[in-house]
ZALUM-721592 format. One record per residue (C-alpha): residue in three letters; residue number from 1; x, y, z. Coordinates in Angstrom, 2 decimals. Each point is the difference from the previous one (the first is absolute). Layout:
NODE  res    n     east    north       up
NODE  Ala  NUM        X        Y        Z
...
# end
This chain:
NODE  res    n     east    north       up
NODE  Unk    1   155.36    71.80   -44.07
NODE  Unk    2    -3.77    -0.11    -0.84
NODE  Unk    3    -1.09    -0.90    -3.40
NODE  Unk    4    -4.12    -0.15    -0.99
NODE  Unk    5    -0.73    -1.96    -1.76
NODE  Unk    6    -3.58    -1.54    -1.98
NODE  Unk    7    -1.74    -2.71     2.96
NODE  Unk    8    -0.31    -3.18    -1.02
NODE  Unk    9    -1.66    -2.79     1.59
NODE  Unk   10     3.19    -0.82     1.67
NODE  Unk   11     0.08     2.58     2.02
NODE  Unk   12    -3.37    -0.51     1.50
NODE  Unk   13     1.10    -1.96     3.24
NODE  Unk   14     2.19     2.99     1.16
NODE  Unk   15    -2.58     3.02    -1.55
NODE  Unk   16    -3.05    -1.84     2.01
NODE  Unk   17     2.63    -0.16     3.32
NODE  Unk   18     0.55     3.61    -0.86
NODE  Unk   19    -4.00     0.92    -0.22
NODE  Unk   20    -1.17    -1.98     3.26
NODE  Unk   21     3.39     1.79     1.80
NODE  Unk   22    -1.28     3.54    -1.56
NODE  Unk   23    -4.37    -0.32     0.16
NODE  Unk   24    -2.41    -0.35     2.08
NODE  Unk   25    -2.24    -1.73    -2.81
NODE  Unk   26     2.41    -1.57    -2.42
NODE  Unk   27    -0.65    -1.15    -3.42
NODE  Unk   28     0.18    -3.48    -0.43
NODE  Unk   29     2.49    -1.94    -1.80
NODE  Unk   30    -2.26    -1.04    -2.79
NODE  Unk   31    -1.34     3.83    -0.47
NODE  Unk   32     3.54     1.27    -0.43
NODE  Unk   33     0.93    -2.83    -2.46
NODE  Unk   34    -3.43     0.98    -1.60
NODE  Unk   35     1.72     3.54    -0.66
NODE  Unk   36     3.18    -1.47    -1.84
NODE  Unk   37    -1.58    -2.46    -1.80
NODE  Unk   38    -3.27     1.25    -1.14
NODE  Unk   39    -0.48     3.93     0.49
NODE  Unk   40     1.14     1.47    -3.11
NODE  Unk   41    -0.36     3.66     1.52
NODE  Unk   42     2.38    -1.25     2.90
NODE  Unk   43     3.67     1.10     0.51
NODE  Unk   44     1.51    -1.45     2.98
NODE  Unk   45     3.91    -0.22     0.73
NODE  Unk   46     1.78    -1.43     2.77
NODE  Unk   47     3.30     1.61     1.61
NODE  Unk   48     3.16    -2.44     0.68
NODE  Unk   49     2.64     0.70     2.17
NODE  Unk   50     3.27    -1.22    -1.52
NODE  Unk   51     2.63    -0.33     2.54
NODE  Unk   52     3.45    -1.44     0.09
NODE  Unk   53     0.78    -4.10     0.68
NODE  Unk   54    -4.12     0.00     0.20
NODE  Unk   55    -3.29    -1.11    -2.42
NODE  Unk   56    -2.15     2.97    -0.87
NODE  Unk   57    -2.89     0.62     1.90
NODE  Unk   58    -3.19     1.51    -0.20
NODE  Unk   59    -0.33     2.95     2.43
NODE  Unk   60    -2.87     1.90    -1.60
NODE  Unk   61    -2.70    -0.08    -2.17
NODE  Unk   62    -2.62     2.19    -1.62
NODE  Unk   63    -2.94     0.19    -2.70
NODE  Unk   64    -1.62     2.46    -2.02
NODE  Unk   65    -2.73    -0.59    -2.85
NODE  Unk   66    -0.15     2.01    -3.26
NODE  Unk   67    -3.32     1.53    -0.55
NODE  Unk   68    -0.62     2.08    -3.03
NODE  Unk   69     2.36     2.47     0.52
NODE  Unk   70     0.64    -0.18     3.77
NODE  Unk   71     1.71    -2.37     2.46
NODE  Unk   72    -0.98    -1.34     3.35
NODE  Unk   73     2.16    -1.09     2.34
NODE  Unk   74    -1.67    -3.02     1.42
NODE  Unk   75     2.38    -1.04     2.60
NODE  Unk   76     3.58     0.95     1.05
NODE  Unk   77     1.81    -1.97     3.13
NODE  Unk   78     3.54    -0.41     0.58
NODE  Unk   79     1.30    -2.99     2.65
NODE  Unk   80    -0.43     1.58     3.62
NODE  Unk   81     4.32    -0.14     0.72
NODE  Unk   82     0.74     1.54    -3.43
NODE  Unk   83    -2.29     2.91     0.54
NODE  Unk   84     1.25     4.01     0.12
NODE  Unk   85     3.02    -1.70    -1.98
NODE  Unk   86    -0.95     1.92    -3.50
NODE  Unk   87    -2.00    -3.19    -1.30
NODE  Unk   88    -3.39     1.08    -0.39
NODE  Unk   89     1.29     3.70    -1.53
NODE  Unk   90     2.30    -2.59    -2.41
NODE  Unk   91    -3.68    -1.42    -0.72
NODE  Unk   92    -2.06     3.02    -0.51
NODE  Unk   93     2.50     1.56    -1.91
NODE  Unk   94     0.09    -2.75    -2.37
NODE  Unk   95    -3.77    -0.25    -0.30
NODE  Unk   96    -0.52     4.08    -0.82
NODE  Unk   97     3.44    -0.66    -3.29
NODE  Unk   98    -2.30    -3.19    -1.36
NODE  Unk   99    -2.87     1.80     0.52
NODE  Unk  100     0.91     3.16    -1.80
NODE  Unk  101     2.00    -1.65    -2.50
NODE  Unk  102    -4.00    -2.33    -0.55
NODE  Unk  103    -1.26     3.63    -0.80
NODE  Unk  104    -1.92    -0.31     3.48
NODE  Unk  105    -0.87     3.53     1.24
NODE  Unk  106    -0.53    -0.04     4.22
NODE  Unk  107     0.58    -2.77     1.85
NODE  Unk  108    -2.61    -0.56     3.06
NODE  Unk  109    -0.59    -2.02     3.18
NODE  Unk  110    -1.65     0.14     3.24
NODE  Unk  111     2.03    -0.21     3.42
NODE  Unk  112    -1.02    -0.38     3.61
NODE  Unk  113    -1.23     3.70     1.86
NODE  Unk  114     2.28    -1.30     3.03
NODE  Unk  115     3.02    -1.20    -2.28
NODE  Unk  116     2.04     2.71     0.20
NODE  Unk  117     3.27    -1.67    -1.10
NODE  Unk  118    -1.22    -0.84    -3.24
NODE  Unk  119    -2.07     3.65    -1.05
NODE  Unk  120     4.02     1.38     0.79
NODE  Unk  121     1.26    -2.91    -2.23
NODE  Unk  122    -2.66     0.67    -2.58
NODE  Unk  123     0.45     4.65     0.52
NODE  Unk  124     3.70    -0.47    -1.07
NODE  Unk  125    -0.91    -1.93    -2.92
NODE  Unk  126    -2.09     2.78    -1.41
NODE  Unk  127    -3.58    -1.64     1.06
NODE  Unk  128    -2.40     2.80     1.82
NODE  Unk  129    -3.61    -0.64     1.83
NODE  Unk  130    -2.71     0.64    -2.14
NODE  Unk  131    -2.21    -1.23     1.82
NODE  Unk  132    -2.03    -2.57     2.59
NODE  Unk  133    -1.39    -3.65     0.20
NODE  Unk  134    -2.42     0.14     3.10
NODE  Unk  135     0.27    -4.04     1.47
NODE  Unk  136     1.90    -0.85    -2.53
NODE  Unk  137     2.12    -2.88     1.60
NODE  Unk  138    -2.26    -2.84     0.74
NODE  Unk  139     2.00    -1.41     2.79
NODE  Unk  140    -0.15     3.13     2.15
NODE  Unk  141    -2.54     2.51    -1.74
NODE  Unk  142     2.85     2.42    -0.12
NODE  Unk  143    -0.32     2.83    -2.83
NODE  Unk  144     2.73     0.00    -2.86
NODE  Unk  145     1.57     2.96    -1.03
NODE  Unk  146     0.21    -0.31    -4.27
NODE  Unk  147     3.17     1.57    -1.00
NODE  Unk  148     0.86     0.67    -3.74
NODE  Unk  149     3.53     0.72    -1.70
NODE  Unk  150    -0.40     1.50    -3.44
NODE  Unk  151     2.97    -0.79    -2.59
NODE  Unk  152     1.62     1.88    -2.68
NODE  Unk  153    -0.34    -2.73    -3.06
NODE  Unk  154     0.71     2.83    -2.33
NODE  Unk  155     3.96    -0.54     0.38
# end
């Protein structure tokens, strides 16, 4: 069973694993604790894995900051054996319910031109293109594609 639930700095040792495993570029240890501890705009949850006779673990991760009235997904990553196993949909589909139920109107984020795992992932969520970051990953100069879901708050 996965559960998400708030991060907390306990769960940094397995998130960071999780980031290095995922990016190219990761953020550092002390950036991500930066985002639970000090960015009031920041929502970031982590998803546990509860399974019989074991401790939970932390398979998968993800951020998103409240601006105004939009989010952005910062960073999303699930733990490279867990992955295709419903964890990051479990994720995103609990990030668009706390967004919508925050009165946030579109959620945003940029992926990879060349990830084309994660623009399916992010399609059957409800996010389309809307457009293109030329260069935008520093690591590679590959363009982002910026994909936008836009929520119904007015349920």
């Amino acid at each position: 069973m996965i559960l998400i639930k708030p991060m907390q700095a306990q769960h940094l040792d397995a998130v960071y694993e999780i980031e290095c495993a995922s990016f190219t570029t990761p953020w550092s240890k002390e950036s991500l604790l930066r985002e639970i501890t000090e960015n009031e705009h920041a929502v970031y949850v982590v998803a546990m894995l509860f399974e019989a006779f074991r401790d939970p673990m932390v398979v998968g991760y993800a951020g998103m900051w409240h601006v105004a009235d939009e989010g952005h997904i910062t960073n999303l990553a699930v733990k490279p054996r867990y992955r295709e196993k419903g964890v990051a949909s479990t994720i995103l589909a609990n990030l668009s319910e706390f967004a919508a139920k925050r009165g946030i109107s579109a959620i945003t984020l940029e992926v990879r031109v060349g990830n084309i795992t994660a623009q399916k992932l992010y399609a059957k969520h409800g996010f389309a293109v809307e457009g293109l970051r030329k260069g935008y990953y520093a690591d590679t100069g590959e363009d982002a594609y910026i994909m936008w879901k836009n929520l119904n708050t007015s349920s």
